[in-house]
N, C-alpha and C positions, 0 to 999 in steps of 0.2 A: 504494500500500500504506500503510493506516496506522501511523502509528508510534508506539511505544510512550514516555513521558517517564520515562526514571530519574532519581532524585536521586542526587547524588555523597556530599553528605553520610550518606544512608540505608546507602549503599552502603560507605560506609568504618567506621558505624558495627555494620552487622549480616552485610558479609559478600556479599550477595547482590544482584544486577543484577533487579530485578523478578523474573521467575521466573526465571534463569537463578541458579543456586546448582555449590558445588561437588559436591553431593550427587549431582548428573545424568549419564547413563550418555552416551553419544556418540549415539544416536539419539533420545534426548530431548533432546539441543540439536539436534541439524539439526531437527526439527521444529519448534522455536521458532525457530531461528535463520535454518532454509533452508541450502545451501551456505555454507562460505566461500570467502572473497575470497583464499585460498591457502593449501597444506598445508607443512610441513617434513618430507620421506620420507627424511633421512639414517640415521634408526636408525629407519627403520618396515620387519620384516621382511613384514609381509602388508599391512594398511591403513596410513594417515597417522593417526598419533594424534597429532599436533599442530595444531593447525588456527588459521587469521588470518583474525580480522573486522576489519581497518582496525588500530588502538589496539589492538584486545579480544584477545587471544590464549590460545586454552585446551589444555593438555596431559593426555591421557587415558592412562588406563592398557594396555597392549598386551594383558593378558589381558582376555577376553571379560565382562562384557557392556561393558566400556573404560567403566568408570569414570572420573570426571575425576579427575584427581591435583590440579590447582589451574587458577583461569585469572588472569588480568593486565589491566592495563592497561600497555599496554609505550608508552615515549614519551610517559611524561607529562607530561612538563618542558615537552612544546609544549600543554598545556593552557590556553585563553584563553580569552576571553571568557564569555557566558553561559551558552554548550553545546558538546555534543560530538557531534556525530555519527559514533555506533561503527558501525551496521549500517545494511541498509536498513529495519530494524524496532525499532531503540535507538537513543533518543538521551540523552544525557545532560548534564542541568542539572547545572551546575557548583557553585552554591551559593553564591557570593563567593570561591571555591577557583580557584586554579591552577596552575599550574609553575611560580610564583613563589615559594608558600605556602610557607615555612619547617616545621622540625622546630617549635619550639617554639612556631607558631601553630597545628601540627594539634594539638597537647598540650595549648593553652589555648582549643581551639574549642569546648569541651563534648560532645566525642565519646563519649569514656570518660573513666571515671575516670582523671585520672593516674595514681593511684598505682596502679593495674592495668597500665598501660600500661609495656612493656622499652625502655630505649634501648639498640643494641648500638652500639660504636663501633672503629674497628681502623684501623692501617694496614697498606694491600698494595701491594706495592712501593713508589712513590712516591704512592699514593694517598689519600685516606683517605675509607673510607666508615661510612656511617653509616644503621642501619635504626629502625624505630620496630614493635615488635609488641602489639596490643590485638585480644585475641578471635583469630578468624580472618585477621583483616588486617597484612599487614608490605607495609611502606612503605618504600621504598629509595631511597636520597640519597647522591649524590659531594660530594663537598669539594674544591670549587680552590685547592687549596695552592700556589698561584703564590706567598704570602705568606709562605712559610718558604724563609730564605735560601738555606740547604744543599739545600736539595730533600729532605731526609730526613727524611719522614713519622715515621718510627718512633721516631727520635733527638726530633724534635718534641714527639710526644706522652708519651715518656718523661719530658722534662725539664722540663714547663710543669705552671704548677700546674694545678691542675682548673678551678677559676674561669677562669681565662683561657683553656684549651682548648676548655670547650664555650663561651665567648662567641664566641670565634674561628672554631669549627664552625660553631655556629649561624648566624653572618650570610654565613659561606661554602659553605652546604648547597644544593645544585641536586635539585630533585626528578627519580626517573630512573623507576621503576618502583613498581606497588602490586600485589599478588596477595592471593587469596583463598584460604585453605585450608577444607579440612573439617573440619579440625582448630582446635585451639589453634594462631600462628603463635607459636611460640618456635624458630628455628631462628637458623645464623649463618651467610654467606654463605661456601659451599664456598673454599676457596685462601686464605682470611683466617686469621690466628695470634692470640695473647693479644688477644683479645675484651675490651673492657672494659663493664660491664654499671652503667646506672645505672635506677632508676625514672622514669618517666614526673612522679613530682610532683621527683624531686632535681634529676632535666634541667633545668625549669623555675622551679625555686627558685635554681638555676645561672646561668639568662639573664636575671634580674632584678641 
């Protein structure tokens, strides 16, 4: 079967896997896509509206015609080298990009404008994460805060100046997840509290 080459960069800049968009109803991707490599049936009262290409994970709507609600790349922190082989009919060119790629190098890639671009930042529990949203795309990153003595995320980001917390974010951001909406992504990660919210050019005006 021939396979089709995505770009990652295209793909973070506009949203969309070659023709796979989040515009597409669930029987317009099986037909591009074929089955997937596995469904999630916990909350499917009649069909599986979640569906797993490898990486590629997309979530449809339960009412009829199941619309996609968004899809992902889930486990992208394991992103290397030149490609990615999502399906048996997508693959995808990495770009010079990988699970290594920091917040503030997707912000200085020439994606989008920075200053369109939301940084959202929070502590949950002891965690602390951090998303990046431009256009349709948020892009999701944990912080290993193995470096804050007390283990108290919250206490942490209360007490440090701003300069110092996103330098400290930044060189301890692990990329985890990217999703594509149909929408604008402005959203904040469900179970997270006082959201701090900076622009795409202040984040990077920050790690200089």
């Amino acid at each position: 079967m021939t396979k089709q080459l995505l770009s990652f960069r295209d793909f973070l800049r506009t949203g969309t896997f070659g023709p796979v968009s989040p515009l597409l109803t669930m029987i317009e991707v099986a037909s591009l896509l074929g089955p997937p490599d596995g469904w999630i049936t916990e909350h499917a009262e009649t069909i599986p509206v979640y569906w797993i290409f490898g990486k590629l994970e997309i979530s449809f709507s339960e009412e009829a015609p199941h619309r996609m609600n968004w899809f992902q790349i889930e486990e992208a922190g394991y992103l290397d080298g030149d490609f990615e082989i999502l399906t048996d009919r997508l693959v995808l060119t990495l770009d010079g990009f990988s699970g290594h790629t920091g917040p503030s190098e997707f912000l200085a890639a020439g994606l989008w404008a920075p200053e369109k671009a939301a940084v959202f930042y929070a502590a949950l529990s002891d965690d602390i994460l951090l998303n990046i949203c431009a256009g349709p795309i948020q892009i999701h990153f944990r912080v290993d805060t193995g470096f804050i003595e007390d283990g108290d995320a919250q206490k942490y980001l209360a007490s440090s100046s701003l300069s110092q917390l996103i330098s400290d974010i930044d060189s301890r951001a692990t990329l985890d997840s990217i999703y594509s909406y149909s929408q604008p992504a402005f959203e904040e990660i469900p179970g997270a509290f006082n959201w701090n919210l900076l622009s795409g050019r202040d984040y990077l005006t920050l790690t200089r």
